[in-house]
C-alpha positions in Angstrom: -78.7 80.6 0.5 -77.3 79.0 3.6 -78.1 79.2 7.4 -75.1 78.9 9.6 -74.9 78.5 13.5 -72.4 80.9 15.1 -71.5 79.8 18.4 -69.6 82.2 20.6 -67.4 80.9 23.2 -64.7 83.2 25.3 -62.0 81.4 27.4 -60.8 83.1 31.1 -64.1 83.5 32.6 -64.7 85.1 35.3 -67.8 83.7 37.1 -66.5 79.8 36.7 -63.3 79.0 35.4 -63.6 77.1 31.9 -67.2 77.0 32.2 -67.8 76.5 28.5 -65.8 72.9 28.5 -67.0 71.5 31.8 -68.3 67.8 31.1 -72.2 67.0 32.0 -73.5 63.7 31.3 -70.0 62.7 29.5 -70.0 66.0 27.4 -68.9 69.2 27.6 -71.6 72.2 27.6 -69.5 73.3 24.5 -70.1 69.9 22.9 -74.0 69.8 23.8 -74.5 73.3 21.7 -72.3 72.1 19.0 -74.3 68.6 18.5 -77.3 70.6 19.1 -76.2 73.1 16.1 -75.0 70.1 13.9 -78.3 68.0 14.7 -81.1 70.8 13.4 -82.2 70.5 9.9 -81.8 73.8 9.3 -78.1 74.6 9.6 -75.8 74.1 6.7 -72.9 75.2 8.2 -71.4 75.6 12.0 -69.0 77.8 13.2 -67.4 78.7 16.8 -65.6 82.2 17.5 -63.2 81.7 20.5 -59.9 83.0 21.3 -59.0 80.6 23.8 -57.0 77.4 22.6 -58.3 74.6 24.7 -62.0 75.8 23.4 -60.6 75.7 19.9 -59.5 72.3 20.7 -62.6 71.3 21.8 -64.8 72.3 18.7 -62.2 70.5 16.5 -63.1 67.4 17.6 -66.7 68.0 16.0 -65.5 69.0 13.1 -66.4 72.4 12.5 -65.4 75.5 11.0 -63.2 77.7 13.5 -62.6 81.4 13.9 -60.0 82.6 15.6 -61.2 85.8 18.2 -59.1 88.4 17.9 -57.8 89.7 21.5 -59.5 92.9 21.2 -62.7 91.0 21.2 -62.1 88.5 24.2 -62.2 91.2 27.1 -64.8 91.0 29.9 -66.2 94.1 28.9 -66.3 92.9 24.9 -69.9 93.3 23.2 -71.5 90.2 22.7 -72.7 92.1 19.2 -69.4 93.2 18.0 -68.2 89.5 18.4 -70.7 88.3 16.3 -70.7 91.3 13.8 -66.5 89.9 13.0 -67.7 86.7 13.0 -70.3 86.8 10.7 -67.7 88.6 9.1 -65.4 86.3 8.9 -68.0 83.5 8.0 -68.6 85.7 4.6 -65.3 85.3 3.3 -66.1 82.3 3.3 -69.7 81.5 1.9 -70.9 83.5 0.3 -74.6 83.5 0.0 -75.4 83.3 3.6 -79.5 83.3 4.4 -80.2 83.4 8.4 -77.6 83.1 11.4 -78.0 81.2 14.3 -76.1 82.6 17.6 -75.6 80.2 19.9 -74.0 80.2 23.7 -71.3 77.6 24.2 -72.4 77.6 27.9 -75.6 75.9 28.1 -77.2 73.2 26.7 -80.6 74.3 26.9 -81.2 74.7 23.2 -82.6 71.3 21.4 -82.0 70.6 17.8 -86.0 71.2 17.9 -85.3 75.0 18.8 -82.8 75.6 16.5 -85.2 74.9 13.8 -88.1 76.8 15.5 -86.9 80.4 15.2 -85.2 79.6 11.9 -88.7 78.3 10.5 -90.6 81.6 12.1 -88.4 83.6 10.5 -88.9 81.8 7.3 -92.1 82.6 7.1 -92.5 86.3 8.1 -90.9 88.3 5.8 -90.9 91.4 7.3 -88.9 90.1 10.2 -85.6 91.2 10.9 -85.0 88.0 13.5 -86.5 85.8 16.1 -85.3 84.9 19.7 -86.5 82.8 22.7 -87.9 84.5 25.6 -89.9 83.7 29.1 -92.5 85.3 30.8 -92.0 87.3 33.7 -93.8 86.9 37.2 -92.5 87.0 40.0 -90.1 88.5 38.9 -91.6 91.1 37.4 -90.2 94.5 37.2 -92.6 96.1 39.1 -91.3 94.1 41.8 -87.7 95.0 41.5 -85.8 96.8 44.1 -82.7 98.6 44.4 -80.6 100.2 47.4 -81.2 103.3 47.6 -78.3 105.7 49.0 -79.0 105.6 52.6 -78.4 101.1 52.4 -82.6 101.1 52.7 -84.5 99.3 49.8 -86.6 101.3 47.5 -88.6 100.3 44.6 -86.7 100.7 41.3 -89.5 102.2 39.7 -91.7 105.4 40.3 -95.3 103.4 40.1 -95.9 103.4 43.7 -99.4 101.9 43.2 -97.9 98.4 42.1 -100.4 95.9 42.9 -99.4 92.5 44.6 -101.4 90.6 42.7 -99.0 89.9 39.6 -101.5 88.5 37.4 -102.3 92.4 36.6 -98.9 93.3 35.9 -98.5 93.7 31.9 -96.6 90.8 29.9 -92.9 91.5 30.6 -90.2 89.1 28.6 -86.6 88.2 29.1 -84.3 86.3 27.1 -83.7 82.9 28.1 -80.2 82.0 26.5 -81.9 79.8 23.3 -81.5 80.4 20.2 -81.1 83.8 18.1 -81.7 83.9 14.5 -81.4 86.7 12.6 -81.3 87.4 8.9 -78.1 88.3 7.5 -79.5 91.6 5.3 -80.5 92.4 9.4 -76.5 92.3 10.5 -75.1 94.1 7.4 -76.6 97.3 8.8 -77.0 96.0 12.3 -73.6 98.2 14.0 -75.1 101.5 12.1 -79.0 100.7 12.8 -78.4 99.4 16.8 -82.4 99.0 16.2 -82.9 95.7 18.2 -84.8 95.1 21.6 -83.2 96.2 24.7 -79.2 95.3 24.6 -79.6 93.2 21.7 -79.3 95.7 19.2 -78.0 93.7 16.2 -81.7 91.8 16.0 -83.2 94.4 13.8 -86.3 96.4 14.6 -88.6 93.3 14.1 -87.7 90.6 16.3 -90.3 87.4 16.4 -90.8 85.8 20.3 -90.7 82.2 21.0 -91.5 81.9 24.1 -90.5 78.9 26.2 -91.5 77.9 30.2 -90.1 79.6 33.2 -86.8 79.4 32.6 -86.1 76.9 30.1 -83.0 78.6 29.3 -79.9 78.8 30.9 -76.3 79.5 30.8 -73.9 79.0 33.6 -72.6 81.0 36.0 -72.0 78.9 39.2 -72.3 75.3 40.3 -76.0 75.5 40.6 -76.3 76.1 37.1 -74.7 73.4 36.2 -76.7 71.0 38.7 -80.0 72.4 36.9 -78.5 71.9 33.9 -77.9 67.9 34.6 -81.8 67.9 35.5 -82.4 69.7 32.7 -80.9 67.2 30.2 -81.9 64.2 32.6 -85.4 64.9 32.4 -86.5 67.1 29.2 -84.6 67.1 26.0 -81.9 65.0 25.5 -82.0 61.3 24.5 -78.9 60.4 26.6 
């Protein structure tokens, strides 16, 4: 069996343009997850799913193993699980005994060779896992803190609980997704578009997904020029031997 690395990568965005192949610390963010994906012990095989030419381009000069997006697939309103449902897809017409997939973000370079292997080891050893992903803990952030604008432009609190404590070390254990590294086994995404049983919006992770959880916020994709300016500290002074 073999564990491949997925990384999906769309061109045209709309919150900063070519986000995917802007350079940090003489590499592009696109280049960072692929070294990432080609560094971790536990990958056999990478691939990238892109429609855009230029990102194409980019992942050539790696070396690895390309599938083309079909246009259908490259909207802004595209699910993320439908692109890697045809790409895993695609992959199997080409190997065929594939074990666990790795899905990757070609925009960020928060994810270490290290985590790579991480989920892929946890979900190794559980069996009756369907997949693993990395996650961060809530706190200020919290839920029970959010708010939302009610019809009349006054804040209100987004949920019903009006007895919502301040003190936010009494607020249950609430996790997000940090933009790592999903694995999931590739028995979970045969079935995964019928089933839809993952966590929240992630619903081709199976019914049994495993939590790493990582430091507030370890991971992060980009959106804006901040982003990217955390992302510099982030390679400057965690993960990367630059």
């Amino acid at each position: 069996m073999k564990n491949i690395a997925l990384i999906t990568a769309k061109g045209n965005n709309q919150s900063l343009k070519n986000k995917n192949l802007i350079e940090i610390e003489g590499k592009s963010f696109l280049g960072w997850q692929i070294s990432a994906a080609k560094l971790a012990s536990s990958i056999d095989e990478v691939f990238i799913s892109s429609e855009c030419p230029a990102i194409l381009e980019e992942a050539q000069k790696y070396g690895i193993n390309i599938i083309k997006r079909p246009e259908y697939l490259a909207r802004a309103d595209t699910n993320h699980g439908d692109v890697i449902i045809h790409g895993v897809q695609e992959v199997r017409k080409i190997i065929a005994d594939i074990g666990i997939v790795v899905i990757l973000l070609g925009n960020t370079i928060s994810v270490r060779p290290y985590d790579i292997d991480k989920v892929v080891s946890a979900l190794n050893d559980d069996r009756d896992a369907t997949s693993c992903m990395t996650v961060w803990k809530a706190q200020d952030d919290h839920p029970y803190r959010a708010m939302r604008i009610n019809d009349d432009s006054y804040l209100e609190s987004f949920m019903d609980n009006k007895s919502i404590d301040t003190n936010r070390q009494s607020y249950p254990d609430i996790f997000f997704y940090d933009q790592g590294p999903w694995a999931v086994k590739y028995s979970t995404l045969v079935n995964a578009q019928a089933e839809r049983s993952g966590p929240s919006c992630w619903w081709w992770m199976g019914d049994k997904c495993i939590p790493i959880i990582r430091n507030w916020v370890t991971g992060r994709d980009i959106h804006d020029k901040l982003d990217v300016e955390m992302s510099r500290l982030y390679l400057k002074e965690q993960l990367w031997d630059l």
